[in-house]
N, CA and C atoms as an extended XYZ file, in Angstrom:
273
Properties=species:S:1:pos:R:3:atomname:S:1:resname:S:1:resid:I:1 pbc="F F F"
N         1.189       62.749       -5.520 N   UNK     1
C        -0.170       62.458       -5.817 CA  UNK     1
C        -0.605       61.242       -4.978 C   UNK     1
N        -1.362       61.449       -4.128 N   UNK     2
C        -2.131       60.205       -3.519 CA  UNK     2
C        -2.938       59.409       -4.047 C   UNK     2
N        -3.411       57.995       -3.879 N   UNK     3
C        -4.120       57.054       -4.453 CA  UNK     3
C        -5.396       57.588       -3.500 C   UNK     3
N        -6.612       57.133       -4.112 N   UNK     4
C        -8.020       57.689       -3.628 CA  UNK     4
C        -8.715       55.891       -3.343 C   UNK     4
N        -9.424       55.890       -2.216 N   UNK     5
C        -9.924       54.602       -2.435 CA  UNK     5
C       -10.496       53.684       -3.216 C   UNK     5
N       -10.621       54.351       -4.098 N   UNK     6
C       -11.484       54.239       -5.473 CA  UNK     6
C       -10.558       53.772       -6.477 C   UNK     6
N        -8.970       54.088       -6.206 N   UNK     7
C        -8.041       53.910       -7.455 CA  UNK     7
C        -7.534       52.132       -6.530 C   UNK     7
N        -7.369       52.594       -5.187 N   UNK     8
C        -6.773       51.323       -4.549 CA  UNK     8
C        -7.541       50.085       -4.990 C   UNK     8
N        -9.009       50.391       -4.421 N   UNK     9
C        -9.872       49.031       -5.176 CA  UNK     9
C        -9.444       48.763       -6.202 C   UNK     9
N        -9.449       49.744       -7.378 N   UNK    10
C        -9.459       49.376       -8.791 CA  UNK    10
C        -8.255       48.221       -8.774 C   UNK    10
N        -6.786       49.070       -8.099 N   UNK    11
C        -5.728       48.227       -8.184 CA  UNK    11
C        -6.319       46.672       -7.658 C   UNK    11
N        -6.394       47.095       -6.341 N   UNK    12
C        -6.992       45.681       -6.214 CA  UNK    12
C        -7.927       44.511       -6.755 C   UNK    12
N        -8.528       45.259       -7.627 N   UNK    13
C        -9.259       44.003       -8.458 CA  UNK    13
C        -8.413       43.801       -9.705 C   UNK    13
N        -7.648       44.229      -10.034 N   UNK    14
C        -6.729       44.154      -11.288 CA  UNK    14
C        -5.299       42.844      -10.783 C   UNK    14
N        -5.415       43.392       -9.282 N   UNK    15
C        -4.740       42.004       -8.785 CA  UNK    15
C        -5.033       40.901       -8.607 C   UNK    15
N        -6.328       40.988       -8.056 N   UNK    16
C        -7.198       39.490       -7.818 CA  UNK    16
C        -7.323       38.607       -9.528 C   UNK    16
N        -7.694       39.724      -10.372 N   UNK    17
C        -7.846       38.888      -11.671 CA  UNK    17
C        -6.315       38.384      -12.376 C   UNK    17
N        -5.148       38.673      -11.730 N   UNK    18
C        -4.210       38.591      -12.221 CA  UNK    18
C        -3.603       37.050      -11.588 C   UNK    18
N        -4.213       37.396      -10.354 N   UNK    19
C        -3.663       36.010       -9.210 CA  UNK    19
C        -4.239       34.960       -9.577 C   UNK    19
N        -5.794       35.379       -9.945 N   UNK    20
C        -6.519       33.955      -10.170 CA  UNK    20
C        -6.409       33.551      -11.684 C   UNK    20
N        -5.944       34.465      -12.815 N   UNK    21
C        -5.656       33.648      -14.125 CA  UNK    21
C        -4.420       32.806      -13.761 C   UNK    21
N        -3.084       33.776      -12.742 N   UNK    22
C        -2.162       32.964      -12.625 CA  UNK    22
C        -2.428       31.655      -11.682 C   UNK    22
N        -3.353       31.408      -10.678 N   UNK    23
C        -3.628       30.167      -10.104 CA  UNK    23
C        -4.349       28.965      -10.848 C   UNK    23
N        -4.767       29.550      -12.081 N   UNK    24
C        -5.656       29.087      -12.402 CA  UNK    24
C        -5.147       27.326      -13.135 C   UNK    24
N        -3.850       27.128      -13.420 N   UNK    25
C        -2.858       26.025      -14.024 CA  UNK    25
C        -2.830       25.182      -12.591 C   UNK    25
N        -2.264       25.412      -11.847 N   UNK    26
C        -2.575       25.259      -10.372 CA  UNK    26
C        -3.646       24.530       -9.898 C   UNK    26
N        -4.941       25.139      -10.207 N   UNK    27
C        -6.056       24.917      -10.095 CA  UNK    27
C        -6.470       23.163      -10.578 C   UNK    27
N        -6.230       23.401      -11.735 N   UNK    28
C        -6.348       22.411      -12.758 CA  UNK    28
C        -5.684       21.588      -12.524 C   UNK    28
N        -4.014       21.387      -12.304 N   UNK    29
C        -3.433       20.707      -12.074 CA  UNK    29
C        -3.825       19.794      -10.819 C   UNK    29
N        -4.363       20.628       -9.709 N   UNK    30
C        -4.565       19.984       -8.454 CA  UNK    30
C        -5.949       18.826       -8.653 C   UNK    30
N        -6.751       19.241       -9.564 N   UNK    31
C        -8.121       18.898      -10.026 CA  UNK    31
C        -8.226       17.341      -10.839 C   UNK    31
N        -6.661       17.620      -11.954 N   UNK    32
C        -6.312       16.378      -12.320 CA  UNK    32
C        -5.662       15.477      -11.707 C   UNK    32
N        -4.658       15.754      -10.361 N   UNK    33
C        -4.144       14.836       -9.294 CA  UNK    33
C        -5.539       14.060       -8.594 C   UNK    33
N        -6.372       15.078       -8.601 N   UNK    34
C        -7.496       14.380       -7.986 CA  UNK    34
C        -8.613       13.314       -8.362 C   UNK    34
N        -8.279       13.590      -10.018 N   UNK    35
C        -9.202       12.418      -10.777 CA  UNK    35
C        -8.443       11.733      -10.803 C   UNK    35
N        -7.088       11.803      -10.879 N   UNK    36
C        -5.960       10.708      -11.128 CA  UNK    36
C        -6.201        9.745       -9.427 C   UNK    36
N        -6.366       10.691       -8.609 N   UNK    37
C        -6.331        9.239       -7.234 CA  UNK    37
C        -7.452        8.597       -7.227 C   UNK    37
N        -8.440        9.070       -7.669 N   UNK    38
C       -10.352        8.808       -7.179 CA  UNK    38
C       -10.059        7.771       -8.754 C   UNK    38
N        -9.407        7.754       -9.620 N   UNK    39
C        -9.909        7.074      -10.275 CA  UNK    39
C        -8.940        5.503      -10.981 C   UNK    39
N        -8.301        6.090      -10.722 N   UNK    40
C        -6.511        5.327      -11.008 CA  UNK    40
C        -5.823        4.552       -9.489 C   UNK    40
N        -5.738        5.526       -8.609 N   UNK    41
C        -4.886        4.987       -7.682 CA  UNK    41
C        -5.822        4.311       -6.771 C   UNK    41
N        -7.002        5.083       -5.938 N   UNK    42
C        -7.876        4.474       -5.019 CA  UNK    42
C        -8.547        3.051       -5.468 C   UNK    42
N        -9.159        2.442       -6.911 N   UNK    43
C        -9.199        1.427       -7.142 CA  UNK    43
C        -7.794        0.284       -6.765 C   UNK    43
N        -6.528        0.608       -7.774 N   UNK    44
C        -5.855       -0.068       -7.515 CA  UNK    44
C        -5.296       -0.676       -5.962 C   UNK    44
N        -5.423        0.169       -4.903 N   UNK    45
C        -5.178       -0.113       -3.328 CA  UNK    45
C        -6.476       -0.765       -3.260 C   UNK    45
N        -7.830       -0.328       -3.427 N   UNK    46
C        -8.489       -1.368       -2.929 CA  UNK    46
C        -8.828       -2.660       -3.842 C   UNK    46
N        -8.117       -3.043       -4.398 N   UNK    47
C        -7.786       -4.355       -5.232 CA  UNK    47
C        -6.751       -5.022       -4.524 C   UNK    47
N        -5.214       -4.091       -4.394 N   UNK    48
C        -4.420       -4.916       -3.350 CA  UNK    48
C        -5.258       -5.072       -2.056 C   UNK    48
N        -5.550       -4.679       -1.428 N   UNK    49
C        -6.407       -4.845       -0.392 CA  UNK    49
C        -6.952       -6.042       -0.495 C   UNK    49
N        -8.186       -6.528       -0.944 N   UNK    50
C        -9.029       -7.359       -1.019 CA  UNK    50
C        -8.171       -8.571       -1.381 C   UNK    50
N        -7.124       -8.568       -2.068 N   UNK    51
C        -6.512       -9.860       -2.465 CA  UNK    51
C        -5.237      -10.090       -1.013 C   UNK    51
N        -5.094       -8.901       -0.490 N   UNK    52
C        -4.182       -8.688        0.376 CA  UNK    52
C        -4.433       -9.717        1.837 C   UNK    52
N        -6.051       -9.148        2.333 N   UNK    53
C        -6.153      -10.313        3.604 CA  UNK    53
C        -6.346      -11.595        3.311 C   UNK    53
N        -6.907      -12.059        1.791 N   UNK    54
C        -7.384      -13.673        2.260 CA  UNK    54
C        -5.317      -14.446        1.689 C   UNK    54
N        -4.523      -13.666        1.162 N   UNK    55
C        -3.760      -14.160        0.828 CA  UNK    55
C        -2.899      -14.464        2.464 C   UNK    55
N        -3.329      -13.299        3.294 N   UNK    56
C        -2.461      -13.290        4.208 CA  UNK    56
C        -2.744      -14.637        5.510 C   UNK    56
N        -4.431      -14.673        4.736 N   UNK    57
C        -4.908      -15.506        6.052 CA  UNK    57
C        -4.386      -17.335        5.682 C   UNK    57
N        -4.199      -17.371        4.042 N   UNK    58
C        -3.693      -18.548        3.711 CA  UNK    58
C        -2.540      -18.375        4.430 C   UNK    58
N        -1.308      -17.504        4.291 N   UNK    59
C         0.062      -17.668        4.674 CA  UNK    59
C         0.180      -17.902        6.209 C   UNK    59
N        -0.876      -17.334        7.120 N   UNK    60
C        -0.679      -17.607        8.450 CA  UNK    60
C        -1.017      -19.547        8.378 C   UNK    60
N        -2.342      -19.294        7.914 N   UNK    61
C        -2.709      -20.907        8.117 CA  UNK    61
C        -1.259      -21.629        7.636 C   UNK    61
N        -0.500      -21.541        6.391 N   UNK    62
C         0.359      -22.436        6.142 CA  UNK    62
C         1.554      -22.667        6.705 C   UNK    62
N         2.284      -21.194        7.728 N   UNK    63
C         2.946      -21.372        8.463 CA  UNK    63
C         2.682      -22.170        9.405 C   UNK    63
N         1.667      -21.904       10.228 N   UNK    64
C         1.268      -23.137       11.487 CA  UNK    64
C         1.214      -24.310       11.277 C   UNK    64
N         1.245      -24.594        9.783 N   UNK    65
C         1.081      -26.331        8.932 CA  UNK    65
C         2.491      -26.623        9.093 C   UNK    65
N         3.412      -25.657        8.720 N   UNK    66
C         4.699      -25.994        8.238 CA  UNK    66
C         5.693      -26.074        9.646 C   UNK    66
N         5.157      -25.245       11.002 N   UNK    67
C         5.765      -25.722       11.931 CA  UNK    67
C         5.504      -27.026       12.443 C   UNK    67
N         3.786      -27.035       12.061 N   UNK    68
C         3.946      -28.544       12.893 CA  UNK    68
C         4.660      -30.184       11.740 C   UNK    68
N         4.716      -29.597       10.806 N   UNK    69
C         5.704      -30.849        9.906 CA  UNK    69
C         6.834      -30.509       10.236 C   UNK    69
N         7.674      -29.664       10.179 N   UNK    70
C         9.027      -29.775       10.947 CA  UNK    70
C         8.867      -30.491       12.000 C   UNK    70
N         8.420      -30.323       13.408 N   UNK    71
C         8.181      -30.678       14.485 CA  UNK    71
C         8.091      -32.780       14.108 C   UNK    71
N         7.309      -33.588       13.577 N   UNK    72
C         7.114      -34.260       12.780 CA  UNK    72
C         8.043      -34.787       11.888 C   UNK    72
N         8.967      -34.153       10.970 N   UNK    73
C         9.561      -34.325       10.328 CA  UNK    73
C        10.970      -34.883       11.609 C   UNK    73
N        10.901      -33.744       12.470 N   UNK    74
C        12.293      -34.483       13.451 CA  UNK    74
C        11.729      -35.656       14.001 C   UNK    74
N        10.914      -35.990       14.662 N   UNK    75
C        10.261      -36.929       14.946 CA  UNK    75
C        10.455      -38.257       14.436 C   UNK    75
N        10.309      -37.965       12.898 N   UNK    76
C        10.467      -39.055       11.820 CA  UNK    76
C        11.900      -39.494       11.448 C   UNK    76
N        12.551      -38.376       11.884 N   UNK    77
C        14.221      -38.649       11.594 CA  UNK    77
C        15.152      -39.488       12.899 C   UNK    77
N        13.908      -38.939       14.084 N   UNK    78
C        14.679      -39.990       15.121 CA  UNK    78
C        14.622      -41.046       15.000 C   UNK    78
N        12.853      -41.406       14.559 N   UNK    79
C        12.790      -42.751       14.827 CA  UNK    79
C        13.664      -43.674       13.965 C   UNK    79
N        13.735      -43.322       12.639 N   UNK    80
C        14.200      -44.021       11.445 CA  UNK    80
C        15.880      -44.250       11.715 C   UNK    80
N        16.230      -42.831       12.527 N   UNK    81
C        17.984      -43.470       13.168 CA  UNK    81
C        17.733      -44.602       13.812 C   UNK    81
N        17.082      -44.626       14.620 N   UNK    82
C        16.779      -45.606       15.848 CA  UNK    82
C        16.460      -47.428       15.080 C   UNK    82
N        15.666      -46.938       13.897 N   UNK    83
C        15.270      -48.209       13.606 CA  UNK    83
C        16.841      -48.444       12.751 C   UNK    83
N        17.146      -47.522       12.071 N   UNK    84
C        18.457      -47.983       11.726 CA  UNK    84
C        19.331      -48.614       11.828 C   UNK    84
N        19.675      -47.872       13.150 N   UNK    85
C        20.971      -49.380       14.047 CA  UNK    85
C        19.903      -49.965       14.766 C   UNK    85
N        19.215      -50.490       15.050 N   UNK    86
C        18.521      -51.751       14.918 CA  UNK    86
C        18.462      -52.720       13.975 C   UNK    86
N        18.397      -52.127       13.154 N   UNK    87
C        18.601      -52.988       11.590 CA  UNK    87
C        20.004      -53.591       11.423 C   UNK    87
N        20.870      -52.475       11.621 N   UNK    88
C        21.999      -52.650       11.290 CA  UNK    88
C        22.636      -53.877       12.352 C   UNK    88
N        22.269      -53.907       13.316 N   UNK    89
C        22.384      -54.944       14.315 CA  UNK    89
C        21.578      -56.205       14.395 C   UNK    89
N        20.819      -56.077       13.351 N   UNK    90
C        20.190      -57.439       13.273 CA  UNK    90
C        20.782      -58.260       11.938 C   UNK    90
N        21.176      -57.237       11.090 N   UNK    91
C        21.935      -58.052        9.853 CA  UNK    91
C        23.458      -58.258       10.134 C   UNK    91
């Protein structure tokens, strides 16, 4: 017995409604990942964000502070040897 085009459609729409109840969890699921980023995750990144550059622009500024006090700091350690045995040679 052959299928008639008429029976094939039929099949075929009996499939489509079968695919899309079964996509349909799927569906949803993908729908709630999506309120979950737009509403949960995309705030939270742009919060790190915003706190992210001015924190970063303090840490650059304070590194360049902190090389030039090292720099300074040896400076201060020569001289104070130096005045040292000087001292030590005057008492």
């Amino acid at each position: 017995m052959a299928l008639t085009s008429e029976d094939l459609f039929a099949i075929s729409q009996l499939l489509d409604v079968k695919l899309n109840s079964a996509l349909q969890p799927i569906k949803d699921d993908t729908r709630d990942i999506k309120l979950d980023i737009e509403n949960d995750i995309k705030p939270q990144i742009q919060l790190l964000a915003e706190n992210y550059v001015p924190a970063a622009k303090r840490f650059e500024k304070a590194s360049a502070q902190i090389e030039s006090m090292q720099v300074d700091i040896e400076i201060m350690k020569k001289v104070i040897a130096e005045h040292s045995e000087k001292l030590q040679k005057i008492s």
